[in-house]
N, C-alpha and C positions, 0 to 999 in steps of 0.2 A: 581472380584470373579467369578467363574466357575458359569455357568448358574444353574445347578441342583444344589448348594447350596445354590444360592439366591431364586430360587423357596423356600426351604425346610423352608428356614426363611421368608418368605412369612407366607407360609402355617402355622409356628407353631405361627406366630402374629395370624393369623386370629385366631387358637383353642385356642390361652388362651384369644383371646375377647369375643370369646362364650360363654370358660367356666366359666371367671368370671362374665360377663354380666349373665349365670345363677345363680348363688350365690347372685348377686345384685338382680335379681327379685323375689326373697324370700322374701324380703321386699317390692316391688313394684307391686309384681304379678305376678305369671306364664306368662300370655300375653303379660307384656311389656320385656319380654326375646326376643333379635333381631332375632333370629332362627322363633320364634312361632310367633309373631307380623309379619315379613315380609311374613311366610308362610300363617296365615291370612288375609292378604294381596290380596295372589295368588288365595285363595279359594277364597274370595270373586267378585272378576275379572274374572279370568281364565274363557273362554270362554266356553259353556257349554259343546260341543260335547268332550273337551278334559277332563273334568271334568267326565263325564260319562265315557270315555275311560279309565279311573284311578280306577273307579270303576270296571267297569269291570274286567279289569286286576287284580287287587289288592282285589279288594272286600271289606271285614272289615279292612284291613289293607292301605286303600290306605292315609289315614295322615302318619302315619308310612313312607311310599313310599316316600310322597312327602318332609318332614322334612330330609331324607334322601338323595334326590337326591338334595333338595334346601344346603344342607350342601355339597355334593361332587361338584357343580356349584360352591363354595363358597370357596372352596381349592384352583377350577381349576382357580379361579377371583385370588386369594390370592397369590396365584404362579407366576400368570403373572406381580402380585405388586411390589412382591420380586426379582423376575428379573430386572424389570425398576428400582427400589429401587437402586438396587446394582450399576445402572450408572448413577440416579442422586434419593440422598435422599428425597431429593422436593417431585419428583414424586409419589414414596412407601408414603409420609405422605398424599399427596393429595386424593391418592386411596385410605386411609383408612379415611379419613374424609366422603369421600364419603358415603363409607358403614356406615359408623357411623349415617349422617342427616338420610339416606333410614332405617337405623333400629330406628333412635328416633322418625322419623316421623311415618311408620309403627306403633310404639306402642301407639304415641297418635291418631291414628283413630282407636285403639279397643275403645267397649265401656266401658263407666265408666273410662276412662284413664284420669290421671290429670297430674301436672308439673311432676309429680316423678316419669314417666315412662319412663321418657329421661333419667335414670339415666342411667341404666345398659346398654344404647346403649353408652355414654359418659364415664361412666369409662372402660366397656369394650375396646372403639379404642382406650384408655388413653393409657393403659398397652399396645394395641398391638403399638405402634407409640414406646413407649417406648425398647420392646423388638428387636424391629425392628432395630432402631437406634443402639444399643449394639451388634446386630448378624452381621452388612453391616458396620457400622461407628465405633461401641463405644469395648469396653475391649473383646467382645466374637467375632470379627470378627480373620476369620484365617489370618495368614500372604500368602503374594499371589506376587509373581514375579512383578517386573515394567515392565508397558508399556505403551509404549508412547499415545496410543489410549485409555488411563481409567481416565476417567473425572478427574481432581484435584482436584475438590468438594470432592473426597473420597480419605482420603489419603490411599498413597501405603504403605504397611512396604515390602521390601524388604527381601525375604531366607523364602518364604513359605515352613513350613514341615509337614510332616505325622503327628506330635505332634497336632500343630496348628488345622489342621480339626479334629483331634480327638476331641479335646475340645470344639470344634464346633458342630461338632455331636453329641457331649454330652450333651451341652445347649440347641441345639435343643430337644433332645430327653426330657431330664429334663423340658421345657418349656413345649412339649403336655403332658408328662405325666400329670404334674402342672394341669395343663387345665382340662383334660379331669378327672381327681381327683375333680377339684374344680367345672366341670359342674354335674358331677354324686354327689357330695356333696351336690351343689345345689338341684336338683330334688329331694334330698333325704331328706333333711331340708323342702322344699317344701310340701313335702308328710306327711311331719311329723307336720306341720303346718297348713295341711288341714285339712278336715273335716271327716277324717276316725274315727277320736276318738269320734266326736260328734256325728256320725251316729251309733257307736256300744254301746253307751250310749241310745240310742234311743227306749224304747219298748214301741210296738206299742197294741190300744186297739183291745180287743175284737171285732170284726164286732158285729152290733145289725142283720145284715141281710145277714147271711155266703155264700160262694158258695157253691152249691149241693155237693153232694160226687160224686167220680168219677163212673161211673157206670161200671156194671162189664163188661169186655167185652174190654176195653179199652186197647192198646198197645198189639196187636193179635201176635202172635210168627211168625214171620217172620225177620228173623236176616238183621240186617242193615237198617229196618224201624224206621225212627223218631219218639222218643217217643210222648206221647200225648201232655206231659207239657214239655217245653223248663227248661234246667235249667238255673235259671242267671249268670252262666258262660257263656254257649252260644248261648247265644243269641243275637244272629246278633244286632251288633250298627252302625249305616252310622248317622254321625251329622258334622258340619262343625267345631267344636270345636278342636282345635290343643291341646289344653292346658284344659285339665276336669276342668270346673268350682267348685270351690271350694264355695261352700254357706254354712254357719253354719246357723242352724236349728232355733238357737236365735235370730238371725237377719234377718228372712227370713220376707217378707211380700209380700200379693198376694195383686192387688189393681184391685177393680174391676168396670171400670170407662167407660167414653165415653157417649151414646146416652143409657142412662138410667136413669132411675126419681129416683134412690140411691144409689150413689157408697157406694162401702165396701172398707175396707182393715180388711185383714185378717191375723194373726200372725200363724204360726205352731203350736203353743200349741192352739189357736183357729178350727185348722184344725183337730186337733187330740180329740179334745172335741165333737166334732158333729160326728151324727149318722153316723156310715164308716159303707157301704157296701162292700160284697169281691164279686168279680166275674172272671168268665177266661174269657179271651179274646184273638183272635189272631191280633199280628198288623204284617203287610207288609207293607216293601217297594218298593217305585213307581219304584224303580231302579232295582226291582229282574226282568229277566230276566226270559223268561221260562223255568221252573226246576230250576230254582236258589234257593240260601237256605238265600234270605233275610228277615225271614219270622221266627215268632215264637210264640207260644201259652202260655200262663203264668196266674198265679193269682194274679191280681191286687184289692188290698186292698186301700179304697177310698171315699172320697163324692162324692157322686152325681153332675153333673154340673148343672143340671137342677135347684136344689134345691136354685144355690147359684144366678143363673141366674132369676129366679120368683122372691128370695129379691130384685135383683138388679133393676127388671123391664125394661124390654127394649122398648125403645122407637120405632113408627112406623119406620119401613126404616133400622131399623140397622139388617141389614142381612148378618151380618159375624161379628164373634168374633177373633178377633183378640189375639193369642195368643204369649207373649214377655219371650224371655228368658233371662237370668240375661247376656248372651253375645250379647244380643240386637239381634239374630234372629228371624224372626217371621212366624207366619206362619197362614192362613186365612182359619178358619172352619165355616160353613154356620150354625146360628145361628139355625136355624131348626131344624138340624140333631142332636145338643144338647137340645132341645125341645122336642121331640118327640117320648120320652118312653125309648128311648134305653140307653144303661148302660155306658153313657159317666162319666168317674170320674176325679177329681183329686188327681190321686195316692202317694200314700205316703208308701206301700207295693207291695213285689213284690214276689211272690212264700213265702209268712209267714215271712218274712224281711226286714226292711226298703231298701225302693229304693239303687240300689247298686248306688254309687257314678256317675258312669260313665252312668248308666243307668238315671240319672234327679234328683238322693237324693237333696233338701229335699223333691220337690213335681211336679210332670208330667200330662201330659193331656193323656189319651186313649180313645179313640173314636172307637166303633166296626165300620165298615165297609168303612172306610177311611183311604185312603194310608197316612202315618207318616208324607208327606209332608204338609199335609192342617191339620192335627190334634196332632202331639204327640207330643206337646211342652215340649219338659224338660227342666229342671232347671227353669219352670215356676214363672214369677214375677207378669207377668200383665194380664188379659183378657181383652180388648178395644172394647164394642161395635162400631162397626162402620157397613160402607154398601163396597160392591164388588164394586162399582162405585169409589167410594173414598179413597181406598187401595188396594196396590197391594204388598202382604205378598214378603219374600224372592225369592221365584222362581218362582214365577211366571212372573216377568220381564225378567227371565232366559227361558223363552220358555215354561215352564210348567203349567196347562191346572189350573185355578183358584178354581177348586172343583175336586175333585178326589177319586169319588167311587172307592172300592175294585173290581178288574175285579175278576168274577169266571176262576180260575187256578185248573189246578192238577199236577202232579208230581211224577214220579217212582226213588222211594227210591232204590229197590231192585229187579233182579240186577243190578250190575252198569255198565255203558256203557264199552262196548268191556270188558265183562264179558265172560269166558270159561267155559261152561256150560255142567253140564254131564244129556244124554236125560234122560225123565222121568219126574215126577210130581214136577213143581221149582215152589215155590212163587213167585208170581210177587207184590210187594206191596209197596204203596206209603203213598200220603197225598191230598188231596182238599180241596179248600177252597172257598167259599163265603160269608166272614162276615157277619152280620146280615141281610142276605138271607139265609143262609144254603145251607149243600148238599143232595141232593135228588136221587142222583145218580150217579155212575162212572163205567164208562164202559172200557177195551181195546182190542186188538187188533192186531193180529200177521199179518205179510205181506199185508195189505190191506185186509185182509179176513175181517171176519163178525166181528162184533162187539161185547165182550162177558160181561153181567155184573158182578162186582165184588161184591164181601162182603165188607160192611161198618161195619165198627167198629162203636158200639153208639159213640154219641157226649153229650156233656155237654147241651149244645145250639147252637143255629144257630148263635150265635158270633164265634165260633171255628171251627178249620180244622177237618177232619175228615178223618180217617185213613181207607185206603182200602187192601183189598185181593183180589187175583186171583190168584187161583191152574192151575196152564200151563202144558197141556200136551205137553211137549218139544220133536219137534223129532231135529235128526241131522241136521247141516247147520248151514250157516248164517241167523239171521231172525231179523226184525225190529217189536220193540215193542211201539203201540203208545199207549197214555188213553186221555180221554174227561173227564168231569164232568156235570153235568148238575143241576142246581139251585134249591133250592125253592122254585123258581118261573114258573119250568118248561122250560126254559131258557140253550141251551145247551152251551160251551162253542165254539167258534166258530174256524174253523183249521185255519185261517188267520193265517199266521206269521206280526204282527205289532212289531215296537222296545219298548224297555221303554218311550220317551218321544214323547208324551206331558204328557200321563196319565194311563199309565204303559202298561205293552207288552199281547198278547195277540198270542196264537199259541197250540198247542197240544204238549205235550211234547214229544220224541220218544227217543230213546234208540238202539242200535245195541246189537247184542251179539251171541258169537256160541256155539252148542251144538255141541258135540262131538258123 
């Protein structure tokens, strides 16, 4: 058989083992689907500098990216099967057995994985072995010229025609459609099996202790400035989850255990029964980038951690709580910093609605003034008193600094880089932030000249960003525009260009643009 046809039956075994291996993990779990279990896989390995590099590139989208590319890797493996296939069948079975152990094993090291994640890796090489054999060997193979040099393992049929590959190309075709019909079936069964019906079932109490009103003043008319409140559409999510954890609400339970003199375990309708505070708060991540938009402001509806941490009673030494997510990431917040006044919760609201799914539904950690890596556990199950000596949370074996205050940042919204600008009076207007420090000031800055202060928009609290103004008297040219901010603590930020890791970036942010 002609190489590019055996490629093609390659490739289409490989899409209907995807796609029915997704239909099978509708019953076994989004995770143990070979695609997401293997890509989970890569995310938990994948070395970090190229994992950052994903991000960067990619942004919010970089699961997407990599589901993606680990899938066209997967053709180009699948192609190469179905070529060897075509001159000895052995071979084509062999390489699909292959994939098959790497995707049943992949799904049994996610968490919570038991015998029946091997399924959808097993029945999916089932079908593709099966298809494969009927496309190279069995009823759907074209007829194709003898010759002397084509293995006798495959029989020849002699008076290949135009007919014969049609049919072939037809099976092919019919096979991915199959496929890719029965993995979008799947995802969509999946979806319908999750927990979207139990979250819009879900209304949440009254706060006994609400967040302030927005004061006036907030979201200053400067076009293309980020609003104050982020909406939960977009608002930047970076988590390692390939596949949204799906937790129904009724089955949810927080347990709150380790180096304390009373564990709890707590039920969601327990959660939802105690005094919820609302508050806004902004969270970043350690991965944004100066001027980056991983970064967003919202009201979160919640108990207090303090509250549930004084019943738990912690024991001397336990000087990090350990935060566990129902896909077993974790991540190590300093027991303190939830101790000591500030509006750390566990959320359960998000802008007046329960947690969106993707965002931690049924219930997340917020912590103001900590990067998301040591504090905003979503899909929260467990809190583990423990000490920093004795655990080393998710990323921080990955290179990343074990505690991770909020670095003071600012950022020009408006306008946007290699903007065309007509001279005269332009807003220049952004965002700064230093969570539970506050901004105290932001200044910028045309050509290295002097340094001009801006107008601050109120802020809610020193939990949130805080939105600035500067009227520029713009002449013509090219000109570079930088901003600083400077803390609540008096505390400026500082022009170093640092990268994001170990414990996020730190630089001025600058901007080009011409005036006409």
């Amino acid at each position: 058989m002609p190489g590019p046809l055996a490629a093609l039956a390659g490739v289409a075994a490989a899409a209907l083992a995807l796609g029915l291996a997704e239909l099978v993990a509708v019953g076994t779990g989004a995770r143990s689907a070979p695609l997401v279990a293997v890509g989970g896989v890569v995310v938990d390995t994948v070395p970090e500098p190229l994992k950052q590099f994903a991000i960067d590139v990619f942004g919010v989208h970089d699961k997407t990216a990599l589901l993606i590319g680990t899938g066209v890797l997967l053709a180009g493996f699948a192609a190469v099967i179905g070529v060897l296939a075509a001159r000895r069948l052995a071979v084509g079975f062999a390489g699909i057995a292959v994939f098959g152990v790497i995707g049943a094993v992949a799904a049994l090291t996610r968490p919570g994985a038991g015998p029946a994640a091997v399924l959808p890796a097993v029945i999916g090489v089932s079908a593709a072995a099966l298809l494969l054999w009927a496309l190279l060997a069995g009823p759907l193979r074209p007829a194709a010229a003898a010759s002397p040099a084509e293995p006798a393992s495959v029989p020849v049929r002699p008076g290949a025609g135009t007919a014969d590959r049609r049919r072939f190309l037809s099976s092919v075709g019919v096979s991915v459609g199959a496929a890719l019909i029965t993995g979008a079936g799947g995802r969509w069964l999946a979806q319908r099996r999750g927990v979207a019906t139990a979250r819009s079932a879900v209304t949440l109490p009254a706060p006994v202790d609400a967040a302030p009103p927005l004061p006036s003043g907030v979201d200053p008319a400067a076009p293309g400035l980020s609003r104050y409140v982020t909406t939960n559409r977009d608002f930047y999510r970076i988590d390692t989850a390939l596949a949204v954890p799906q937790v129904d609400p009724d089955e949810w339970q927080l347990r709150i255990h380790g180096r304390v003199t009373n564990p709890i375990t707590l039920s969601y309708a327990d959660l939802l029964g105690m005094d919820l505070v609302e508050r806004y708060v902004t969270l970043a991540c350690v991965s944004n980038e100066v001027g980056g938009d991983l970064i967003g402001n919202a009201r979160w509806l919640g108990v207090p951690v303090r509250d549930l941490l004084v019943e738990a009673g912690p024991l001397p030494g336990a000087d990090q709580v350990v935060g566990r997510s129902v896909d077993g990431w974790t991540c190590g917040t300093p027991t303190e910093a939830l101790l000591d006044g500030r509006d750390a919760l566990l959320a359960v609201g998000m802008n007046g609605q329960p947690l969106p799914v993707e965002h931690g539904f049924p219930v997340r950690m917020v912590v103001p003034g900590l990067y998301g890596y040591v504090s905003a556990c979503k899909w929260v199950t467990e809190l583990q008193l423990t000490s920093f000596a004795d655990f080393d949370a998710y990323w921080v074996p990955r290179g990343w600094a074990a505690e991770g205050p909020i670095k003071t940042q600012s950022r020009i919204d408006t306008p946007r880089v290699r903007a065309e600008l007509s001279a005269g009076t332009v807003p220049v207007a952004g965002v700064a932030w230093a969570p539970h420090r506050g901004i105290s000031g932001v200044e910028v800055r045309v050509d290295d000249g002097p340094w001009r202060p801006a107008e601050l928009a109120p802020a809610v609290s020193a939990d949130t960003w805080v939105q600035w103004v500067w009227q520029w008297p713009a002449t013509s040219g090219e000109h570079l525009l930088q901003v600083r901010a400077t803390d609540g603590t008096g505390a400026t930020q500082p022009e170093l260009r640092q990268p994001v890791a170990p414990d996020g970036a730190t630089g001025w942010h600058s901007i080009r643009v011409t005036v006409q």
